[in-house]
N, C-alpha and C positions, 0 to 999 in steps of 0.2 A: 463368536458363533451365533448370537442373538443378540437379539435389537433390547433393551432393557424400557420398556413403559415408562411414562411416567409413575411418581409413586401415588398420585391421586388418581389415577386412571386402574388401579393396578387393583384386582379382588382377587383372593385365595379364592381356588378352586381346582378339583381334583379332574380336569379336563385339560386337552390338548387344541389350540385354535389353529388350524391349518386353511391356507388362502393358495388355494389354485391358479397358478398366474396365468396359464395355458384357456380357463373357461370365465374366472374372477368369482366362483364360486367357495362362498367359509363353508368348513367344516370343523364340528364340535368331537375331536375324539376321546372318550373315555379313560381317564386314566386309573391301575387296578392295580394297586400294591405293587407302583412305582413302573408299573408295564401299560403298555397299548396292545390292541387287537389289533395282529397283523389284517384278518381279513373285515377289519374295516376299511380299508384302503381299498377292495374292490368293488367301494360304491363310488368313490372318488373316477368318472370317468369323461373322459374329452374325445373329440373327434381328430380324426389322425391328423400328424401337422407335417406340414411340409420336408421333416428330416426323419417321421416314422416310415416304420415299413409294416408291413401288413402282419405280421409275424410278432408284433409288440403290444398287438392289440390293444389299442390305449383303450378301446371304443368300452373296452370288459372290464375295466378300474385297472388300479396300479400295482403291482407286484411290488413286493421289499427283497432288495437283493444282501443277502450278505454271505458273504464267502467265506467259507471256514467255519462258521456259527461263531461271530466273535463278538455278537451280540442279539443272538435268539434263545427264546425261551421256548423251551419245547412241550415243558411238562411243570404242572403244580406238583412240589415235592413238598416232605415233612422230613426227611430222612439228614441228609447233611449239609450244612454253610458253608460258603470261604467267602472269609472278605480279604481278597490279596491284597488290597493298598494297606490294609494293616495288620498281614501276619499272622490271620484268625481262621482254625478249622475247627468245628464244631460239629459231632455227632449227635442228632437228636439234643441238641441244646448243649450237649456237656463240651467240655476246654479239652481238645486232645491231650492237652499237656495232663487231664488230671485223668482220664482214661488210660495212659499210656503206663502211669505211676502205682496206679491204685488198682486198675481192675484186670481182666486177662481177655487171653481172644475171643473165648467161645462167649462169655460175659455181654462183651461187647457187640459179638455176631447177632446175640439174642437182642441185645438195643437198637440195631441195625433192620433189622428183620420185622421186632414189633412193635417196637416204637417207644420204651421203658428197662429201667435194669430190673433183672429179675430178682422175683426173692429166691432165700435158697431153694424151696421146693421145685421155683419155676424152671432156675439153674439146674439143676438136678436132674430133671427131668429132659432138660433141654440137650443139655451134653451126653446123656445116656445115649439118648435118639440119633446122635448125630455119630458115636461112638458104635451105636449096633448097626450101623447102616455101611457100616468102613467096610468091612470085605466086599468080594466082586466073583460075579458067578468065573468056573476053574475055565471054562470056555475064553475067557480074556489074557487069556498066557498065552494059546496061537494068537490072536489079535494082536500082541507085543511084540511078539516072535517071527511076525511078517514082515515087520522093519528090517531096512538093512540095518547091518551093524550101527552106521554111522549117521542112521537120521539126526537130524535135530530132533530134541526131545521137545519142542515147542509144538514141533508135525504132530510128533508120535500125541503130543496131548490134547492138541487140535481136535484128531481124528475118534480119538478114544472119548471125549466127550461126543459126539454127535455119534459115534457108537454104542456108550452107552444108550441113549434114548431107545437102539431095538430091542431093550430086553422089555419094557414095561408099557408096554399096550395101552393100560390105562392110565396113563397119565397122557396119550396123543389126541389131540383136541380133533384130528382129520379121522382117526378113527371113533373116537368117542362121541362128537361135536362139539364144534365151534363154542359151545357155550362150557364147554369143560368146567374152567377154574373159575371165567367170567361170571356166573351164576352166586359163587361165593359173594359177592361185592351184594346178594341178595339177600344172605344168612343162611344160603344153604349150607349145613354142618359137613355133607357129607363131599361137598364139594372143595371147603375149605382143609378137612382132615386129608382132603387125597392133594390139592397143592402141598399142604406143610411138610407131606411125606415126600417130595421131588425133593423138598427144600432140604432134607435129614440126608438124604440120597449125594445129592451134589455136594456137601459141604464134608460128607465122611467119605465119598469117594475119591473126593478132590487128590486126597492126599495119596491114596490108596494109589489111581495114577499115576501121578508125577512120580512115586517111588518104583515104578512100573520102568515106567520112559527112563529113570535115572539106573536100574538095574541092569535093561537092554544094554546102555552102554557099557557098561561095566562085564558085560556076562556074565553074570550071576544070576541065580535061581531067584524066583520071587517070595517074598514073603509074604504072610495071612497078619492084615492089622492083630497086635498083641494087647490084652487086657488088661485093665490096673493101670493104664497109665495115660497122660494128659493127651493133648491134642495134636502138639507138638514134640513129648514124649513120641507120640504111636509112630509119627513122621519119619525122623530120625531112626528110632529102632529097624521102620523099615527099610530106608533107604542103608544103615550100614551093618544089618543082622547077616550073621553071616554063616550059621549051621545050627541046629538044633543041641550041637553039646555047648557052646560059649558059654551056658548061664553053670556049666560044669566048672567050670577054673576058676578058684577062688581069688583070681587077679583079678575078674571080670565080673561086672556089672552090669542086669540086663538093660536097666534103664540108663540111656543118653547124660553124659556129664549136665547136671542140672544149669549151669551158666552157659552153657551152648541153648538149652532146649529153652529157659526163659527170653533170651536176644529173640531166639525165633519168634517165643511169641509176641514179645513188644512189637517187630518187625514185622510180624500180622497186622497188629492193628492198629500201627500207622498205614497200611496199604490194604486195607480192608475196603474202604472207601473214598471217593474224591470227587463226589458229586458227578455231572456230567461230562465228564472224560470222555475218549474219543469210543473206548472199547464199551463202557456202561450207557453210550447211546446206541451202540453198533448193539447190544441185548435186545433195548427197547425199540429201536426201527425193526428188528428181527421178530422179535416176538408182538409187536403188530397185528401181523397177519395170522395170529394166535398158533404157530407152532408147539408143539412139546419143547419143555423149559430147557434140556439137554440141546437140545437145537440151537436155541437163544444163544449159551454157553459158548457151544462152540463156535460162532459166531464173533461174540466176545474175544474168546480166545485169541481169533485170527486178527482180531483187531489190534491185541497187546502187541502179539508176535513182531510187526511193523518198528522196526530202529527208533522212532518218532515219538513211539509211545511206552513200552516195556524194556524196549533195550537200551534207554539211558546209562543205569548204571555197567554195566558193559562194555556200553562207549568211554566211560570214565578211566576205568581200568587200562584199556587201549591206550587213553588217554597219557595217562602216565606211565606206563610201558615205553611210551613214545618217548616220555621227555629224559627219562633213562634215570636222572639226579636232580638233587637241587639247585645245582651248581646252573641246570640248564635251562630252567625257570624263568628268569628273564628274558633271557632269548626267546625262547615259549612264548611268553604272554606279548612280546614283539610282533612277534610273526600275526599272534590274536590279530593285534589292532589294524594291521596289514591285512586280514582280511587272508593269509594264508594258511593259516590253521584254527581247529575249532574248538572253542574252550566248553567241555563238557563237564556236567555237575554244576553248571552256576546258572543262577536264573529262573523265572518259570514261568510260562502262558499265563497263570492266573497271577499268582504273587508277585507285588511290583516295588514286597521291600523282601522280607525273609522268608523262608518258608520254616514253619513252625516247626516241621516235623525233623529240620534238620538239629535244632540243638538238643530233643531227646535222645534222637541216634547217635549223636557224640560223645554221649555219655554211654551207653552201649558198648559204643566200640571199645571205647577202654577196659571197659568190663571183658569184654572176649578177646581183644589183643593180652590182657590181665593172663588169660588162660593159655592160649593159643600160641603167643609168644610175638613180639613185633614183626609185624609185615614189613620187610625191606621196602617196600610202596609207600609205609606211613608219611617218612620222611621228606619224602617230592610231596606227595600230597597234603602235609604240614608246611610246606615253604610254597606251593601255588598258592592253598588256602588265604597266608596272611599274607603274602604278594598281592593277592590281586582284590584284599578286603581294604589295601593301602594303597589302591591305586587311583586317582579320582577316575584314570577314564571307565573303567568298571564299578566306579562305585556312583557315579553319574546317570549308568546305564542300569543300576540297581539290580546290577548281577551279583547277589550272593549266592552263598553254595545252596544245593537243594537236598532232598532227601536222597536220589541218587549218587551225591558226592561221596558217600559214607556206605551208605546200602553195598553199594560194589566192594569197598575193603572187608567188610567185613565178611560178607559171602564168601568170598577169596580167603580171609583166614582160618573161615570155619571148615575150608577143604573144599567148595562148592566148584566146577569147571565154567567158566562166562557163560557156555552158552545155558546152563540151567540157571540163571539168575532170573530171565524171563517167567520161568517153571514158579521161581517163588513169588515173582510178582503175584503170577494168577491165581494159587492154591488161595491165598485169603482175600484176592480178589471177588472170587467167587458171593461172596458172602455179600459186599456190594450189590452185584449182578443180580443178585436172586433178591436180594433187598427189595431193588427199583423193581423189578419184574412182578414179584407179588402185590406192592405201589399202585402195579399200572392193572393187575387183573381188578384187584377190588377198589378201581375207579365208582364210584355212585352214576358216572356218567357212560359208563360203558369203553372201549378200547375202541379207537379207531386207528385204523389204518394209516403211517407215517408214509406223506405223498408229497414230498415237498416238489415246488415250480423250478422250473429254469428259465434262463433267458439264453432263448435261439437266436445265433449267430450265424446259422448256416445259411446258404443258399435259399433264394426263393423258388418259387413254380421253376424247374427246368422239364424240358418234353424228352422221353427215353430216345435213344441213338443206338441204332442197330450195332452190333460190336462189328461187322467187315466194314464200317463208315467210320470208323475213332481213327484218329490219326497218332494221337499219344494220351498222357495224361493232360487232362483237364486242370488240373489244379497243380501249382508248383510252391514249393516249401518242404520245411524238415517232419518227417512224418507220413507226405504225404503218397506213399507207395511201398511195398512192402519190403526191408530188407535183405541184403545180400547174403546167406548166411552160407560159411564157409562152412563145409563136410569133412569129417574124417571116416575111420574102418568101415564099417561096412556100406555104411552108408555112401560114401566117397568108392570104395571099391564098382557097389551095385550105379553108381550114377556113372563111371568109367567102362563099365559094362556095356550099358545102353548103349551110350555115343559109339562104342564100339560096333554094335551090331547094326549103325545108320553107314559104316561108311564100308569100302570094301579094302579088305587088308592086303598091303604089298609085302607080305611076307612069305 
């Protein structure tokens, strides 16, 4: 990839030497805790050459292209690490391994949020906040109730966060101004006390939500978050409360089987945060342009919702659904390398040996299969597992299992339906979200606006053409005109109608 200096020629220094071959001009670029400044490169500039077009504008410096962000740096954070080549996620400095062990969600949420673990008092106080903020004005039952039966609950949660935002005026930066929250990063108190209360807001509603969207389906009445009990507790209670008499029968318990409601919360807070992910930049390009934080959210949201991003573990499920047995595994992981079928739960964008989070969820699982009772799915997904941890050409490609391998069983044995698996990505997702987004208001250097360049590949100057002068389409390829689409009932009826009333009837 590079030319290696001689070693007498050769001086440490924290600078980048780039030689222009197109003008024969060096440039010195700055190197800053192992990154460059993209927009130095738009002083980098040449007069157009024979294979530019006008539209590349070389004459302006040079763009950096990267596709996918598979090497941009968007934002200075403090909040979380991964070094995938070696297995390492890091909250505010701590070893997930020893957060996941020792401490709990909300615990965590507050290290995520301000930057240290709290003492008790700060705990205390913290979990109160976020506990008294869990109900939802009674106005938000027809707002649930709009759904069809069968939304996904992913829509329904989408929607319900960037609904929530109409109720609190004062927390919208377009009604309030633009310097809303941004002002805090100045030491205004009173600007910081009305962020942190969004912050109380979204992480006690989260929940309150999703057990909203998870009732809809079900048909059942909604529940009012219940007092005395954990974070995780309130989740559960509301998702399977089911009348006002149960805490009557002395078989019944109002609090959630304790080994169901801890899994959950381990399960938070391995999925609390993961640095810049696709949905915690989709906040930060959102909130930008300084919307109310609810807005950011639900942005976020729509981000998860995408198969790509939230619905791994889901796919995993299907996954093994598919391969029916163990017996059919081999053949399975055949077809992988054939490129005919797709091996979900292994692997991951960032980690290029394990992903850390998967071997505390496997100790989990057996904890809640312990209770719950063995999932018929273990079995295929114990024999993929060590099949394809035994295989070089997946262990070559450095596909081990990931935190969605296991995430999916267990959801599944706790009673969870696929499509709300998404639902629990996000509820401690949130907590991420609102992490970076607070990050990003009390910058020292103020928020600007994410604008990132593109490189135009369209058409140059063309001069408009009257439409009775077009003889067809201009352009040919796939895409390039708009779809045939086939009608049925009424639609199909009223389009039979028409043509009917163009022609005259031999009837």
């Amino acid at each position: 990839m590079g030319k290696q200096l001689p070693a007498s020629e050769l001086k440490r220094d924290e600078s980048l030497r780039v030689v222009d071959n197109r003008t024969g001009k060096e440039y010195t670029v700055p190197i800053t805790h192992n990154s460059i400044p993209a927009n130095f490169f738009k002083g980098i500039r040449a007069a157009p050459g024979p294979n530019d077009r006008p539209e590349d504008e070389t004459e302006r410096g040079l763009r950096v292209a990267d596709r996918g962000f598979l090497n941009t740096t968007v934002i200075e954070s403090r909040i979380t690490y991964i070094d995938g080549d070696n297995g390492i996620l890091r909250y505010r400095g701590y070893p997930i391994e020893q957060l996941a062990e020792r401490s709990s969600f909300l615990e965590v949420s507050y290290l995520l949020i301000y930057g240290a673990l709290p003492s008790p008092s700060q705990l205390s106080h913290f979990t109160s906040e976020v506990l008294l903020h869990g109900p939802i004005h009674s106005d938000a039952e027809g707002f649930f109730r709009s759904f069809r039966y069968d939304a996904h609950p992913m829509s329904m949660l989408t929607s319900a966060f960037a609904y929530l935002g109409s109720y609190y005026g004062e927390a919208n930066p377009s009604l309030q101004g633009q310097d809303l929250f941004t002002k805090a990063a100045k030491g205004d108190p009173v600007a910081l006390q009305n962020m942190d209360r969004q912050i109380f807001r979204l992480i006690g509603k989260a929940t309150t939500l999703a057990a909203m969207a998870y009732r809809v389906r079900q048909g059942r009445d909604f529940v009012v978050p219940p007092t005395g009990m954990s974070y995780t507790e309130s989740f559960l209670y509301q998702l399977d409360h089911l009348s006002p008499t149960d805490h009557l029968s002395e078989s019944h318990s109002n609090k959630p089987h304790p080994v169901l409601a801890k899994a959950l919360d381990i399960l938070f807070t391995l999925h609390a945060d993961h640095e810049m992910n696709a949905s915690s930049t989709t906040v930060l390009q959102t909130g930008s342009s300084l919307p109310d934080p609810f807005s950011a959210v639900a942005a976020g949201c729509a981000s998860l919702y995408g198969p790509l991003h939230g619905g791994a573990n889901e796919a995993v499920i299907r996954m093994l659904l598919s391969i029916g047995s163990p017996k059919n595994v081999p053949a399975f992981l055949d077809a992988v390398k054939k490129r005919q079928k797709v091996l979900s739960g292994f692997g991951h964008r960032v980690y290029k040996t394990s992903d850390p989070r998967s071997f505390i969820i496997r100790k989990v699982a057996d904890e809640v299969f312990a209770v719950t009772g063995r999932d018929p799915l273990l079995d295929t997904a114990m024999a993929l597992h060590d099949a394809a941890l035994k295989d070089d050409y997946f262990v070559s490609r450095k596909l081990a299992p990931n935190v969605d391998f296991w995430s999916g069983l267990i959801y599944r044995a706790m009673g969870f339906p696929m499509d709300f698996f998404p639902v629990l990505f996000v509820v401690p997702r949130v907590v991420g979200w609102v992490a970076h987004w607070r990050q990003m208001m009390l910058s020292p250097s103020g928020v600007k606006i994410w604008r990132p360049r593109q490189l135009y590949l369209g058409p140059s100057t063309r001069d408009y053409v009257p439409l009775d002068e077009r003889t067809g389409a201009f352009q040919v390829g796939v895409g390039m005109e708009p779809s045939v689409i086939e009608h049925s009932g009424m639609t199909k009826r009223r389009k039979l109608a028409e043509a009917a009333g163009k022609v005259t009837s031999k009837l």
